[in-house]
C-alpha positions in Angstrom: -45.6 -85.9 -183.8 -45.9 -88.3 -187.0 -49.3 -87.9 -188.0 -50.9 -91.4 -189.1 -53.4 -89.7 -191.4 -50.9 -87.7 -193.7 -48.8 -90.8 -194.1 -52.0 -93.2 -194.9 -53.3 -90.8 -197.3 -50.3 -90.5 -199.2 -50.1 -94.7 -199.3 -54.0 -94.1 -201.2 -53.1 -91.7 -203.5 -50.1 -94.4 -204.3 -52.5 -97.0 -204.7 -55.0 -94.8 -207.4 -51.9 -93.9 -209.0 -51.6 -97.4 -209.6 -55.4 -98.9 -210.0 -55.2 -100.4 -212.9 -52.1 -102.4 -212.1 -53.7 -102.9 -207.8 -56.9 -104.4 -210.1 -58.8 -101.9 -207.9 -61.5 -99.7 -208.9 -61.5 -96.2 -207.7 -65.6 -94.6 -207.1 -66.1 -91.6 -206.1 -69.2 -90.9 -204.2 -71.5 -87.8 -204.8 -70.1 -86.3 -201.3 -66.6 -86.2 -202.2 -65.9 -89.5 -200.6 -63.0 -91.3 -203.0 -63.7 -95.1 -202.3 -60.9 -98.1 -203.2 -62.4 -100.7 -204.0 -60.2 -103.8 -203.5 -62.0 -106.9 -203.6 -66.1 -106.2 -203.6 -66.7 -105.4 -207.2 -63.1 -105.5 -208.0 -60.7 -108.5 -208.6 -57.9 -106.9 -206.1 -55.1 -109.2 -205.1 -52.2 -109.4 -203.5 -50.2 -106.3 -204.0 -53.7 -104.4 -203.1 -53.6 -106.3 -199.9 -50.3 -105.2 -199.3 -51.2 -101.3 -199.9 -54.2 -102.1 -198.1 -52.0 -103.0 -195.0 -49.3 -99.8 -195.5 -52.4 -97.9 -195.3 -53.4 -99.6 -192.2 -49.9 -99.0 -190.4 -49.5 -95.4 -191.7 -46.7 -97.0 -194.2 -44.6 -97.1 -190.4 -44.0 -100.4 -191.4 -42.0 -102.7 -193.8 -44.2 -105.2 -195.4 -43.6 -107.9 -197.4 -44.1 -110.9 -198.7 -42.5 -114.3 -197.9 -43.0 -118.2 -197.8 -43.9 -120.2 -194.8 -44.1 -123.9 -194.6 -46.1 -126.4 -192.6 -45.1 -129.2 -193.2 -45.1 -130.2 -196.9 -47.1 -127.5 -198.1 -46.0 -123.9 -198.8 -48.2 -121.0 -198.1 -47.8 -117.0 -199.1 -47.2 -115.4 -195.9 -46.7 -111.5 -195.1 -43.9 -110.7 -193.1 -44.3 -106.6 -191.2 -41.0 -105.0 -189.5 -42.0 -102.2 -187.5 -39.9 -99.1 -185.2 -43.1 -97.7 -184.7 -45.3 -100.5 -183.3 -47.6 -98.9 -180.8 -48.1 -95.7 -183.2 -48.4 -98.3 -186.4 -50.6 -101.0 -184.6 -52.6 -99.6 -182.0 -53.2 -95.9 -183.0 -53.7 -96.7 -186.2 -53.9 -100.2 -187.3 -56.3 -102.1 -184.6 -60.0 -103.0 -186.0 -61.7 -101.3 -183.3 -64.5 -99.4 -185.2 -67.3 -101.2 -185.7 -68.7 -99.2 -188.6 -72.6 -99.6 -189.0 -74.9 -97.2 -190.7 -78.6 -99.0 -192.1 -77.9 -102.2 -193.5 -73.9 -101.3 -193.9 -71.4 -103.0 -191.6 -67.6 -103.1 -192.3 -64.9 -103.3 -189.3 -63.1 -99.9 -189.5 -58.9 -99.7 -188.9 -56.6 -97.6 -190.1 -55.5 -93.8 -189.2 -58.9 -92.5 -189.3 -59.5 -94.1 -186.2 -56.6 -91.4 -184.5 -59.0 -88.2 -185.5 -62.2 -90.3 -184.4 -60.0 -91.4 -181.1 -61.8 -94.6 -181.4 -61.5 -95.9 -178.7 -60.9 -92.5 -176.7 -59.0 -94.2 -173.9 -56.5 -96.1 -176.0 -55.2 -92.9 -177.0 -55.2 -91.9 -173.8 -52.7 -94.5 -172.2 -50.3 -94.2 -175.4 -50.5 -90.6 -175.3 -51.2 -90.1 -179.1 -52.9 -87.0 -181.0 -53.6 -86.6 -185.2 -54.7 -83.2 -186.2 -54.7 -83.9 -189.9 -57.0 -82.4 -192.2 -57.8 -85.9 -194.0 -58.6 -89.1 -192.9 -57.9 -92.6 -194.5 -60.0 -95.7 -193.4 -60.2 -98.9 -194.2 -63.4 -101.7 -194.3 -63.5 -104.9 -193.7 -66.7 -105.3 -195.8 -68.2 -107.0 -198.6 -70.5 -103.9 -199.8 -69.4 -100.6 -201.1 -70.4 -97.4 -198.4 -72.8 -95.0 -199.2 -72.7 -91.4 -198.9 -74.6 -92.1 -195.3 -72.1 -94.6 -194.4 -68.6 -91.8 -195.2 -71.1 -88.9 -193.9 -70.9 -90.7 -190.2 -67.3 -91.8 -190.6 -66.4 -88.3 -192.0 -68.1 -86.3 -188.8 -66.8 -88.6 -186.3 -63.2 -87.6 -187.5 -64.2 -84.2 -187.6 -63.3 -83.8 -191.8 -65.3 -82.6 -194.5 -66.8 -85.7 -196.8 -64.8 -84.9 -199.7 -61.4 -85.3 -197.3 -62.3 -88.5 -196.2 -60.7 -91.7 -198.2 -62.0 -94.8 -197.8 -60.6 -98.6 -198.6 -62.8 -101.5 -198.9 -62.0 -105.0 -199.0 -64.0 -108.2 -198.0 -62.5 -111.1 -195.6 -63.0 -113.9 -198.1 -61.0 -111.7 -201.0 -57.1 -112.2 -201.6 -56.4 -108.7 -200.7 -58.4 -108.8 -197.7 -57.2 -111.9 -196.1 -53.4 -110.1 -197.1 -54.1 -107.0 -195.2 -55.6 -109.6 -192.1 -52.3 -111.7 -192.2 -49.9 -108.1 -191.4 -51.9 -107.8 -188.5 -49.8 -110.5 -186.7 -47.5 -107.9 -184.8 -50.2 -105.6 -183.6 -52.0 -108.5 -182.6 -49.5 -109.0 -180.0 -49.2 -105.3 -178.7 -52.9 -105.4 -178.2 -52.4 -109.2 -176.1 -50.1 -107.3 -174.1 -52.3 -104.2 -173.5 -55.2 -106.3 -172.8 -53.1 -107.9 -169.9 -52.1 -104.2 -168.5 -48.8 -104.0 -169.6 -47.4 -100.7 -170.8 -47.4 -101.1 -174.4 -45.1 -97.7 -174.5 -42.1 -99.8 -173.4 -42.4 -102.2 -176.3 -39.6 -100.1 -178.7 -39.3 -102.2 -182.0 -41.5 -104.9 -183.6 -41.4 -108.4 -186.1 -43.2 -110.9 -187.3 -44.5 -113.5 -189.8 -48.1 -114.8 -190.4 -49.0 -117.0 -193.1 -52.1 -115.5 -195.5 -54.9 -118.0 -195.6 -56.5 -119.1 -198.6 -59.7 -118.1 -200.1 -61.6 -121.1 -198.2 -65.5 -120.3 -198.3 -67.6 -117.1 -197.3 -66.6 -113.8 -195.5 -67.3 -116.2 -192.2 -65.1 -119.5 -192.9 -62.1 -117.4 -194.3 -62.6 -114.7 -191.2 -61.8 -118.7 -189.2 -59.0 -119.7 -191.0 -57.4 -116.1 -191.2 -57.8 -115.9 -187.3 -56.3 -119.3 -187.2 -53.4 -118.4 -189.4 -52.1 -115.9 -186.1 -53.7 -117.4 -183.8 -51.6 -121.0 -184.6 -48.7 -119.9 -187.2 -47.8 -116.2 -186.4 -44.6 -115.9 -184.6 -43.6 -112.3 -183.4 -40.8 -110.3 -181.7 -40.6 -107.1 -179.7 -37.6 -104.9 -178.7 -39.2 -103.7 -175.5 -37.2 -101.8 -172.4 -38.7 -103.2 -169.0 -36.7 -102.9 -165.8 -38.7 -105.6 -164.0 -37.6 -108.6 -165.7 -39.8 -111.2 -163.5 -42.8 -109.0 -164.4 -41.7 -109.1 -168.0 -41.1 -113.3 -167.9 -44.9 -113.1 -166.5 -46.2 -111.4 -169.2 -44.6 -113.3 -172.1 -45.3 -116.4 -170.3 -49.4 -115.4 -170.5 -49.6 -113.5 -174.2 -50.0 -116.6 -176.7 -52.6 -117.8 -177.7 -52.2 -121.4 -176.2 -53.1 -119.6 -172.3 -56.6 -119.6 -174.0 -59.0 -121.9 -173.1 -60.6 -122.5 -176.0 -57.2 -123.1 -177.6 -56.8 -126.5 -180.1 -59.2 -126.3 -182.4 -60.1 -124.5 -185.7 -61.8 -120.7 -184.6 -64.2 -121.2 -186.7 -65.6 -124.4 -184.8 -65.6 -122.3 -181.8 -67.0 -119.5 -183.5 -69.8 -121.4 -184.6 -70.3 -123.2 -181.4 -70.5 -119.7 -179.4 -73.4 -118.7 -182.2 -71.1 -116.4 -184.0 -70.7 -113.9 -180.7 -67.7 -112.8 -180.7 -67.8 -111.9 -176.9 -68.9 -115.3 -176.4 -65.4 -116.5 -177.3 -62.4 -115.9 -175.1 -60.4 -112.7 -175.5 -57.3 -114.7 -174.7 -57.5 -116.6 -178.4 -57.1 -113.6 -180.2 -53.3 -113.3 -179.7 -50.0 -115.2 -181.8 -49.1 -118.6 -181.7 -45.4 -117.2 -180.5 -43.9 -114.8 -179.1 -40.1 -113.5 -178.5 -39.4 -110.8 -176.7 -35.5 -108.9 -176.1 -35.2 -106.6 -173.5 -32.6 -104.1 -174.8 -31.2 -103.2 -171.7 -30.0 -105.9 -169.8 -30.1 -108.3 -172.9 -32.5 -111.0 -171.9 -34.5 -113.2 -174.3 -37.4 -114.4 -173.6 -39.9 -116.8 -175.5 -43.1 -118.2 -175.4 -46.1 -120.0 -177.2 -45.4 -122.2 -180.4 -46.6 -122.8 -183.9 -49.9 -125.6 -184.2 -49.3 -127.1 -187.9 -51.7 -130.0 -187.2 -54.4 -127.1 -186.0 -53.5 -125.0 -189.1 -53.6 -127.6 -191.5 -57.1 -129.0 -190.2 -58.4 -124.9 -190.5 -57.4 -124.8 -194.0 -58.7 -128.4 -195.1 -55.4 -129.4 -197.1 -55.8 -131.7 -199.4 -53.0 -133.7 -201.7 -55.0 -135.0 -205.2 
């Protein structure tokens, strides 16, 4: 089985290889713990974000960068092709480890996650196990982790401190709102999971989401970057489902338009739901569009569209 850890660390040791270039800033922590920094103390950018998200995906992925346009303006977007999409996304890439230790919080994703089995019945249902030896995680978070903070992370994977690699990067950073933006495809698979469909059937993966700007604090950028998938990101899956009316029902319900607080900047609703996340409807947290092939008896099958007026209003356009 591929383990998620032994590909992610090699992506790191890629990425210190190439600090100075990344504009990262490599620490090392008196534990052992070697710590990227990408974007708190360090300038970062955009090829940090995209090494950021190969580490995410286990490097089971093709990233890249491309254009996308709405309307008259051009935005950076990052475009991830994926053969390995429930392995890439959801056993390693999903932001489901909320990482808090004192006054330390930084949303954890990556392949650590796979030796912490975080959450436990996720990997369950896709029937995943990583025995590495070393574990690779990345933070969402705009302060640098202690030894206290990679002590916790490093015993819930079950590794020594000085085998544990960490990667931090804030939301409101280049690199971090990059490695947000290749999240468009796994985004999906987890829409689709969250509605009870087997994810295992879902064989090959695509998509585009456009990276938002640096617009304002960790808050307002984690708005428009939600925005930028929630309203622009347009994805495709291979899957192979014999029940093609229970397939059409599925796509019909997995963009982001079923949700009803749909039409309006997330960070307007974030605000108005006093910045609760489970105060907000799970169903907004999914692509604006979505395609979907079944391989075997060659239907296609699409649903959801792109919001440019939405998007532009999120990122406050502006022509001199």
């Amino acid at each position: 089985m591929l383990s998620v850890n032994e590909y992610g660390v090699e992506v790191f040791e890629e990425m210190m290889d190439l600090a100075e270039e990344l504009n990262v800033e490599v620490v090392e922590l008196d534990g052992g713990t070697t710590v990227i920094d990408a974007g708190v103390n360090a300038k970062g950018g955009f090829e940090a974000g995209l090494f950021i998200a190969r580490i995410c995906m286990a490097d089971l992925a093709e990233i890249r960068f491309a254009s996308y346009n709405i309307d008259d303006i051009s935005l950076p977007a990052v475009e991830v092709t994926t053969d390995h999409p429930v392995i890439a996304c959801m056993a390693s890439q999903y932001a489901g480890w909320r990482v808090k230790v004192g006054k330390f919080f930084g949303m954890g994703s990556g392949p650590a996650r796979a030796l912490s089995r975080n959450p436990p019945e996720l990997y369950e249902k896709i029937g995943y196990i990583d025995d590495a030896e070393e574990a690779v995680l990345v933070l969402e978070t705009s302060s640098i982790p202690d030894d206290a903070v990679a002590s916790k992370i490093a015993e819930a994977c079950m590794v020594e401190p000085d085998s544990l690699y960490l990667v931090v990067a804030p939301t409101a950073s280049v690199a971090g709102l990059v490695q947000i933006a290749a999240r468009g495809v796994e985004t999906g698979v987890h829409k689709f999971e969250s509605l009870g469909f087997d994810i295992n059937t879902i064989k090959h993966g695509h998509g585009i989401v456009p990276i938002s700007p640096v617009v304002g604090d960790d808050v307002k950028c984690m708005g428009t970057s939600n925005d930028c998938i929630i309203y622009g990101g347009r994805m495709y899956y291979a899957v192979e489902y014999e029940n093609i009316d229970e397939l059409k029902e599925y796509v019909r319900k997995v963009p982001s338009i079923n949700s009803r607080d749909y039409g309006r900047p997330f960070y307007i609703t974030f605000k108005e739901a006093g910045f609760d996340f489970f105060k907000v409807d799970a169903a907004m947290f999914a692509p604006a569009e979505v395609t979907v092939n079944e391989l075997r008896s060659g239907k296609v099958l699409k649903s959801g569209s792109v919001n440019k007026e939405v998007l532009l209003q999120s990122i406050g356009a502006e022509t001199p």
